[in-house]
C-alpha positions as protocol buffer text, in pm:
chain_id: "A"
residue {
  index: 1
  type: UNK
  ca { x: 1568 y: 1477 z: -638 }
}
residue {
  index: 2
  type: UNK
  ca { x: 1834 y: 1638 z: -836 }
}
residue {
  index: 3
  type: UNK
  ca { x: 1671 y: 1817 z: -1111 }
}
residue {
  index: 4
  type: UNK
  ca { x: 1471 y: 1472 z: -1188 }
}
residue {
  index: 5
  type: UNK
  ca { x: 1041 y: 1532 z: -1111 }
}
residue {
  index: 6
  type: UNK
  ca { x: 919 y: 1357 z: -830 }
}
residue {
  index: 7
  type: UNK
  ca { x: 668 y: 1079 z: -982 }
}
residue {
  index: 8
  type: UNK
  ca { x: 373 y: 958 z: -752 }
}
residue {
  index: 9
  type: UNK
  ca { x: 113 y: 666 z: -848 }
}
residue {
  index: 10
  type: UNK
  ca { x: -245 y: 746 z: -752 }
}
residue {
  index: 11
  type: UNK
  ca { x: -489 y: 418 z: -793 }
}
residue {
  index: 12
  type: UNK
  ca { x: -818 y: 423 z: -719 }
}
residue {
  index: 13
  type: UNK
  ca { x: -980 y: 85 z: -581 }
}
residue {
  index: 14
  type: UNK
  ca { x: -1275 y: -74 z: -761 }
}
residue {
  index: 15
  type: UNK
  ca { x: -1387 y: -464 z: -678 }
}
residue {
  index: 16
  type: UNK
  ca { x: -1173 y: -645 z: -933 }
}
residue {
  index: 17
  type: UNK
  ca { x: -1000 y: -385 z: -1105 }
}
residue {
  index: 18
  type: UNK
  ca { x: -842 y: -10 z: -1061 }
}
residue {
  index: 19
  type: UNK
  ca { x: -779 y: 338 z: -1193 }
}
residue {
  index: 20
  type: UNK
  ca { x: -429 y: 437 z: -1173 }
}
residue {
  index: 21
  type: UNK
  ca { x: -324 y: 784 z: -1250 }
}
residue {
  index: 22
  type: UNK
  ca { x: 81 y: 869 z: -1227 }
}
residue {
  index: 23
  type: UNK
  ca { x: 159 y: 1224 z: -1170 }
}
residue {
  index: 24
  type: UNK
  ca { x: 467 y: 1455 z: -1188 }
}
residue {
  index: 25
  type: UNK
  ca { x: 624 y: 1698 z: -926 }
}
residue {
  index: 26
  type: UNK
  ca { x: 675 y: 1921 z: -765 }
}
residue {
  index: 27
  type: UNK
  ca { x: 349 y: 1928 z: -568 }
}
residue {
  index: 28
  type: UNK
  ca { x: 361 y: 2321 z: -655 }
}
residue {
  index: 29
  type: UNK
  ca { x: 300 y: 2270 z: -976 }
}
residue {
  index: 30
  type: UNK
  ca { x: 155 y: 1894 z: -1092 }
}
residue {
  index: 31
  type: UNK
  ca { x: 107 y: 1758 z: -1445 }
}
residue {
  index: 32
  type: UNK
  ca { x: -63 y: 1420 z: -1510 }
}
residue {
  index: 33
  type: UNK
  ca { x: 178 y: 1197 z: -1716 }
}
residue {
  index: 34
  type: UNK
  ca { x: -56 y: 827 z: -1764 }
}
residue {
  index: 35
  type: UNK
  ca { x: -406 y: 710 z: -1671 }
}
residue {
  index: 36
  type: UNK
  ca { x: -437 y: 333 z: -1728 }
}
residue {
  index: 37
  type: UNK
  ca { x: -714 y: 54 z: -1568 }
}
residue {
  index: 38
  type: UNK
  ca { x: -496 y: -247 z: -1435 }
}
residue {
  index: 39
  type: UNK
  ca { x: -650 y: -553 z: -1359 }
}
residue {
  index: 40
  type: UNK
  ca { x: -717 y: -696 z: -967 }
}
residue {
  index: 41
  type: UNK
  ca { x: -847 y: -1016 z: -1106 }
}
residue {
  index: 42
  type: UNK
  ca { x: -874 y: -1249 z: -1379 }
}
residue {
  index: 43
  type: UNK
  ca { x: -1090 y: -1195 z: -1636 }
}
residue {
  index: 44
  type: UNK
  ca { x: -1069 y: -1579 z: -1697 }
}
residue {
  index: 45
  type: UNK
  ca { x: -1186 y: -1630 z: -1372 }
}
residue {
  index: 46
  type: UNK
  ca { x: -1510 y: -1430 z: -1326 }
}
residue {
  index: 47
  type: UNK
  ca { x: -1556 y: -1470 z: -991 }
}
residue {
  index: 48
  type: UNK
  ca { x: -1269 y: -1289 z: -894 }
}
residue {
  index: 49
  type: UNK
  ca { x: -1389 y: -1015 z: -939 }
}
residue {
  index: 50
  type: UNK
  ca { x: -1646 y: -1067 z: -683 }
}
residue {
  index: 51
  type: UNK
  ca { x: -1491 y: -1303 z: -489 }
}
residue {
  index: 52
  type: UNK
  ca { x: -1696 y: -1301 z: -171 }
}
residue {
  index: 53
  type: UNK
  ca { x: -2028 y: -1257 z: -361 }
}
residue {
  index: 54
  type: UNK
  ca { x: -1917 y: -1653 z: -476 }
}
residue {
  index: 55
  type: UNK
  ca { x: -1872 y: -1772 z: -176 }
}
residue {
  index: 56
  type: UNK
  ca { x: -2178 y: -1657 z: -47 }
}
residue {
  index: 57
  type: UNK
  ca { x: -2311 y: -1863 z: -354 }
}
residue {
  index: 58
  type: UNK
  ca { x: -2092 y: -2170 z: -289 }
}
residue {
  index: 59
  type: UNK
  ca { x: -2219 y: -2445 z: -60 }
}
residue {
  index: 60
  type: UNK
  ca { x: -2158 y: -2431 z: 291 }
}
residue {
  index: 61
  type: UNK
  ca { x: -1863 y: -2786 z: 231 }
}
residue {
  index: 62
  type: UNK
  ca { x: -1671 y: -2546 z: -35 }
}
residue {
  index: 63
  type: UNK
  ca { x: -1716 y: -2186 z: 15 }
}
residue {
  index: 64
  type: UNK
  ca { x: -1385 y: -2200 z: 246 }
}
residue {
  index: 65
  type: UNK
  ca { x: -1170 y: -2310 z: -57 }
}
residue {
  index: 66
  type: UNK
  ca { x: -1357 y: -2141 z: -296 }
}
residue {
  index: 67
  type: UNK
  ca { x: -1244 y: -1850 z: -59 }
}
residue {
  index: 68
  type: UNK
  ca { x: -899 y: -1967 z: -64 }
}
residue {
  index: 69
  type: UNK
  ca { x: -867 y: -1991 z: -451 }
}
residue {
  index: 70
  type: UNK
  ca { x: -1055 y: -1681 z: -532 }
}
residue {
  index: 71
  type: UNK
  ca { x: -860 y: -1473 z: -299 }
}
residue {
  index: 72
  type: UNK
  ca { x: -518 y: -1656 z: -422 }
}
residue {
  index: 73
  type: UNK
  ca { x: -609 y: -1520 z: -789 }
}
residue {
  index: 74
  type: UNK
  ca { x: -669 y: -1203 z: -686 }
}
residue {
  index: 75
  type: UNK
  ca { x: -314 y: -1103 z: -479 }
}
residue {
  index: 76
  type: UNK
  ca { x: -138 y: -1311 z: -767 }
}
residue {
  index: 77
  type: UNK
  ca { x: -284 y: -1110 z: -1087 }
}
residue {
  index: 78
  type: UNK
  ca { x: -249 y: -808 z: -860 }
}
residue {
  index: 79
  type: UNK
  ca { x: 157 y: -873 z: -774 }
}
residue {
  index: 80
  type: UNK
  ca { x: 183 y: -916 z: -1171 }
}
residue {
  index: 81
  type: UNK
  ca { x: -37 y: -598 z: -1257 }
}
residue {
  index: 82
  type: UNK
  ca { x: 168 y: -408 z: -1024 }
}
residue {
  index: 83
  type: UNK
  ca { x: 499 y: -518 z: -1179 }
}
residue {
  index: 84
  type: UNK
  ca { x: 393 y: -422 z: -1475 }
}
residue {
  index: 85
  type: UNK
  ca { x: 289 y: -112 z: -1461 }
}
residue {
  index: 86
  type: UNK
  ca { x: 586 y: -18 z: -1228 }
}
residue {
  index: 87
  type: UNK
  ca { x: 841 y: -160 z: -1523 }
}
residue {
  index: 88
  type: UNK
  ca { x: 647 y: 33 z: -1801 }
}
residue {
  index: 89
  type: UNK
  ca { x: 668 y: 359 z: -1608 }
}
residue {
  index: 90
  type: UNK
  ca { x: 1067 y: 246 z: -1525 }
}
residue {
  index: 91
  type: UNK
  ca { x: 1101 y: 214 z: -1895 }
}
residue {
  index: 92
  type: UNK
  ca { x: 913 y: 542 z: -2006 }
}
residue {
  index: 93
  type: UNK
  ca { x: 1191 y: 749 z: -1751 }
}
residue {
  index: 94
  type: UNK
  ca { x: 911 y: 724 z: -1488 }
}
residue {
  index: 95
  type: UNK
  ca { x: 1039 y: 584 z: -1152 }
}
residue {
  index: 96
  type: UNK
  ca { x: 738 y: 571 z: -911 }
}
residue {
  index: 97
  type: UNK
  ca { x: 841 y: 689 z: -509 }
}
residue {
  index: 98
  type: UNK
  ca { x: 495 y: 655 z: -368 }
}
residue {
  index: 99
  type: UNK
  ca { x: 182 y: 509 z: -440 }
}
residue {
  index: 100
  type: UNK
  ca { x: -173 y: 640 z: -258 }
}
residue {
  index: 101
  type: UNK
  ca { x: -467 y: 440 z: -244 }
}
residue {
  index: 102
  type: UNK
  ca { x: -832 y: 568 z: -280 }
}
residue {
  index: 103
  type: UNK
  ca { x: -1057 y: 325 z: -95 }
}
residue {
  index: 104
  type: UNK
  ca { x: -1465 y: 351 z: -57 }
}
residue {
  index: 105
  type: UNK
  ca { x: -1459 y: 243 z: 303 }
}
residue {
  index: 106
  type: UNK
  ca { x: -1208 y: 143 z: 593 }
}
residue {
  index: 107
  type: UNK
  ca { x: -1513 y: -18 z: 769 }
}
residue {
  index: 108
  type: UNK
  ca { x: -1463 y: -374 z: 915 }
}
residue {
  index: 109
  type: UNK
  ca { x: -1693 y: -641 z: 747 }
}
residue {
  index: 110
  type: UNK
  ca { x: -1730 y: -802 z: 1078 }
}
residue {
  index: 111
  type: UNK
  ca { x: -1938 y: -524 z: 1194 }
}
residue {
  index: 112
  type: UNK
  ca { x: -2235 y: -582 z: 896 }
}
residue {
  index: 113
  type: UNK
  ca { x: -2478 y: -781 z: 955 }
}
residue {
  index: 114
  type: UNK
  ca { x: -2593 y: -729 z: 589 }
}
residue {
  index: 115
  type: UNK
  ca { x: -2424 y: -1025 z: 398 }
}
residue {
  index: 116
  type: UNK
  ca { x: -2459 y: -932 z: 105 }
}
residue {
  index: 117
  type: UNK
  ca { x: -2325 y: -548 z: 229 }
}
residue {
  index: 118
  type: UNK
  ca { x: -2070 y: -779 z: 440 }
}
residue {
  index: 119
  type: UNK
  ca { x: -1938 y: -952 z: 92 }
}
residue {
  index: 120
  type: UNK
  ca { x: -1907 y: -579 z: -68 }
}
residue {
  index: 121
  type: UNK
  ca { x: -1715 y: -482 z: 217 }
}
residue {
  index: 122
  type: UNK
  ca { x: -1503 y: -800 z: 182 }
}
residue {
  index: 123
  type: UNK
  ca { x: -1424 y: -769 z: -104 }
}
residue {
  index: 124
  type: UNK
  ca { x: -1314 y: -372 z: -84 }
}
residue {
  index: 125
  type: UNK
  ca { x: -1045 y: -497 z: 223 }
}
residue {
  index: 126
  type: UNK
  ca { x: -918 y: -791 z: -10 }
}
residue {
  index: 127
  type: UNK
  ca { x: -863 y: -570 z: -329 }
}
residue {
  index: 128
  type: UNK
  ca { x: -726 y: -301 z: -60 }
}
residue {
  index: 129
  type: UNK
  ca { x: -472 y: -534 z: 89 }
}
residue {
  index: 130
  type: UNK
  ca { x: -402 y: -696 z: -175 }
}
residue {
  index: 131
  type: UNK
  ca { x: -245 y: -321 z: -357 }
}
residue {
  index: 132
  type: UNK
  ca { x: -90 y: -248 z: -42 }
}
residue {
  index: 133
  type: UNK
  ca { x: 95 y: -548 z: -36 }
}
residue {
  index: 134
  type: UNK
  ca { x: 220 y: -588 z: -366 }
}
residue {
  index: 135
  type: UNK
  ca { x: 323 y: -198 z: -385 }
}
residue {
  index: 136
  type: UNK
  ca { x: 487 y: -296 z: -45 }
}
residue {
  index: 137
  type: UNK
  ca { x: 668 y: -555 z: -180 }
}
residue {
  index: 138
  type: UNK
  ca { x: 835 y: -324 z: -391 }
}
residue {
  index: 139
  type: UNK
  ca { x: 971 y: -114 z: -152 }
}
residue {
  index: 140
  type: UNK
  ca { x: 735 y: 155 z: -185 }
}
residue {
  index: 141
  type: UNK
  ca { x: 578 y: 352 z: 60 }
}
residue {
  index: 142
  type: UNK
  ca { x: 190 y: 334 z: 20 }
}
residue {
  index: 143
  type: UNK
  ca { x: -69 y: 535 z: 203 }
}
residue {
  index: 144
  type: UNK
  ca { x: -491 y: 481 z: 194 }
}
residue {
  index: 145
  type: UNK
  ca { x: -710 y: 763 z: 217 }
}
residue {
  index: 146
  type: UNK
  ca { x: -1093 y: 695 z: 201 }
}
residue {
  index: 147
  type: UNK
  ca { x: -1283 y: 878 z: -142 }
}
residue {
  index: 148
  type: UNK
  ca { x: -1521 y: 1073 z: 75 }
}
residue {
  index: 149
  type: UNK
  ca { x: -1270 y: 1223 z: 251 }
}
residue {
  index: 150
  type: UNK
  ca { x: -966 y: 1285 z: -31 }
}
residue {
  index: 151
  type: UNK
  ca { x: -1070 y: 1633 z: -89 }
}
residue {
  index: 152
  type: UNK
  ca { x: -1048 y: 1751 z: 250 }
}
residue {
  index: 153
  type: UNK
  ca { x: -735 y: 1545 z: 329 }
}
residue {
  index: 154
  type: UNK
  ca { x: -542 y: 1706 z: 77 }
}
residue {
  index: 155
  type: UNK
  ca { x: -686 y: 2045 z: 129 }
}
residue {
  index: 156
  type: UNK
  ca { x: -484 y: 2006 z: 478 }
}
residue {
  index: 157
  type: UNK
  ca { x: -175 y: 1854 z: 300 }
}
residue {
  index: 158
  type: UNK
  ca { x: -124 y: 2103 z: -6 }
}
residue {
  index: 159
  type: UNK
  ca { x: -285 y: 2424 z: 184 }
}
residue {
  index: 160
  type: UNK
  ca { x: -553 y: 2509 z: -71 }
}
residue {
  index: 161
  type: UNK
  ca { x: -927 y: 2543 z: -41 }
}
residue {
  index: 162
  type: UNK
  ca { x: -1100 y: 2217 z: -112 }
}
residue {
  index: 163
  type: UNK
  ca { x: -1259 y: 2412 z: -432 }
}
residue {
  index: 164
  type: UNK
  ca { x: -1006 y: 2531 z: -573 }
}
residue {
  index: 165
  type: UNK
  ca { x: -815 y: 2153 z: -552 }
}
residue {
  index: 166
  type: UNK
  ca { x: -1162 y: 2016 z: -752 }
}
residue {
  index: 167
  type: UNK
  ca { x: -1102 y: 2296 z: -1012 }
}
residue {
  index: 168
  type: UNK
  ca { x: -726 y: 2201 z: -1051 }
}
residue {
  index: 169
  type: UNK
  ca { x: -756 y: 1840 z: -1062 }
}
residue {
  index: 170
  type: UNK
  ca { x: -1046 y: 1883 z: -1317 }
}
residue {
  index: 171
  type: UNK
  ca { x: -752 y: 2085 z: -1549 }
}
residue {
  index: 172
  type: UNK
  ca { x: -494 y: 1822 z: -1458 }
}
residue {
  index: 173
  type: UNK
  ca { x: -757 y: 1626 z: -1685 }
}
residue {
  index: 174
  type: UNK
  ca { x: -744 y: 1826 z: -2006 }
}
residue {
  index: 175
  type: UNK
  ca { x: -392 y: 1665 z: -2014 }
}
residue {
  index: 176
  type: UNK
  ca { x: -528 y: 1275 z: -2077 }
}
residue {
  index: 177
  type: UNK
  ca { x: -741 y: 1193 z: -2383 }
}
residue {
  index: 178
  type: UNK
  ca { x: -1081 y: 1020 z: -2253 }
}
residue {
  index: 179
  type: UNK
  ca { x: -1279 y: 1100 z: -1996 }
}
residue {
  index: 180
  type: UNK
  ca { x: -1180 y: 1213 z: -1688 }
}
residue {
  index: 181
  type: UNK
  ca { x: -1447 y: 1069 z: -1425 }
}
residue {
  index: 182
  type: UNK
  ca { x: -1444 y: 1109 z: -1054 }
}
residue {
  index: 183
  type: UNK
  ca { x: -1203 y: 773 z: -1006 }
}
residue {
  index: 184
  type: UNK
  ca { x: -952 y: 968 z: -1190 }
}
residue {
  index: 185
  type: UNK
  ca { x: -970 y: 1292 z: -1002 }
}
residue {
  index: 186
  type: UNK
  ca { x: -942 y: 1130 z: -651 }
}
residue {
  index: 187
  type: UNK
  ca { x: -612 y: 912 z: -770 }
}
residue {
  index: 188
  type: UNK
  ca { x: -466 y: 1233 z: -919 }
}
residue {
  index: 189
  type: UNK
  ca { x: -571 y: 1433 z: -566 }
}
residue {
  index: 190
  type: UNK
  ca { x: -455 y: 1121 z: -380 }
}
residue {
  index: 191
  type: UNK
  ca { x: -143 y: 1089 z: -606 }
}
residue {
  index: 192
  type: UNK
  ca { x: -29 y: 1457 z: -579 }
}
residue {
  index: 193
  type: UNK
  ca { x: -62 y: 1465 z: -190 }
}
residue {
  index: 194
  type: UNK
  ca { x: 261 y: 1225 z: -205 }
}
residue {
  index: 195
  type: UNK
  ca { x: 426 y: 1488 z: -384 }
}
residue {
  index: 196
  type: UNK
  ca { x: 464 y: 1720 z: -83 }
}
């Protein structure tokens, strides 16, 4: 990269919002640089946040458009949140090359019988897709790794016990004021597995 670091996004996936975490290279040695929340829906519009969770609530003549508008909310605000952050990293000397994804669950919502587990699981594809494709539509390359598995993923990527990874993303922390929860830790881990 000629001298310039590497810079990776990690985001982790929540039902209307997300964690994102950008980190530097090299993957030898990473250093967090910005932890931010972006928004995946509109606060205006509190069911998008829970989009399938209203049209379980909507009557059965409606719930297809209420579907259709929910879900339209959602990829717009998440296009513009994904601009955004992507130009104020641009402007701060911070051009993004990858962006990884930390999802709760790949499963397919056709498979629960559960409704309202069905909605959940919905609504974790929509907010999924919905990343992917505006990162996508930038011309970056975007992965997806599942949270339960991150640890051991990137222990096979980076070549480093899965222990010592929790340790060093833990002091990647100290770097950020705030707290630095579990959401913050996978998107770094996530993040820095770009980096190699």
């Amino acid at each position: 990269m000629s001298g310039r670091a590497a810079h990776a996004l990690g985001v982790r996936v929540k039902s209307g919002w997300a964690t994102a975490v950008l980190v530097a290279g090299p993957a030898r040695a990473p250093r967090v640089v910005d932890r931010r929340t972006i928004e995946l829906s509109d606060p205006a519009v509190p069911a998008s946040r829970q989009p399938y969770h209203a049209v379980m609530d909507a009557r059965a003549g409606v719930a297809k458009q209420v579907e259709r508008r929910l879900c339209r909310i959602v990829e717009q605000v998440t296009r513009q949140s994904v601009a955004r952050l992507l130009a104020d990293y641009r402007a701060g000397g911070h051009a993004v090359r990858r962006v990884a994804l930390v999802v709760g669950s790949q499963i397919d919502p056709a498979k629960i019988a559960n409704d309202h587990i069905r909605a959940h699981a919905l609504e974790g594809r929509l907010f999924r897709t919905a990343l992917d494709r505006a990162v996508r539509s930038r011309r970056l390359p975007c992965s997806t790794v599942v949270e339960r598995a991150v640890y051991a993923a990137a222990a096979a990527t980076l070549k480093r016990p899965a222990a010592r990874l929790k340790r060093a993303v833990t002091d990647l922390g100290r770097a950020v004021a705030g707290p630095w929860r579990a959401d913050e830790k996978t998107a770094t881990l996530a993040a820095w597995m770009t980096l190699s």
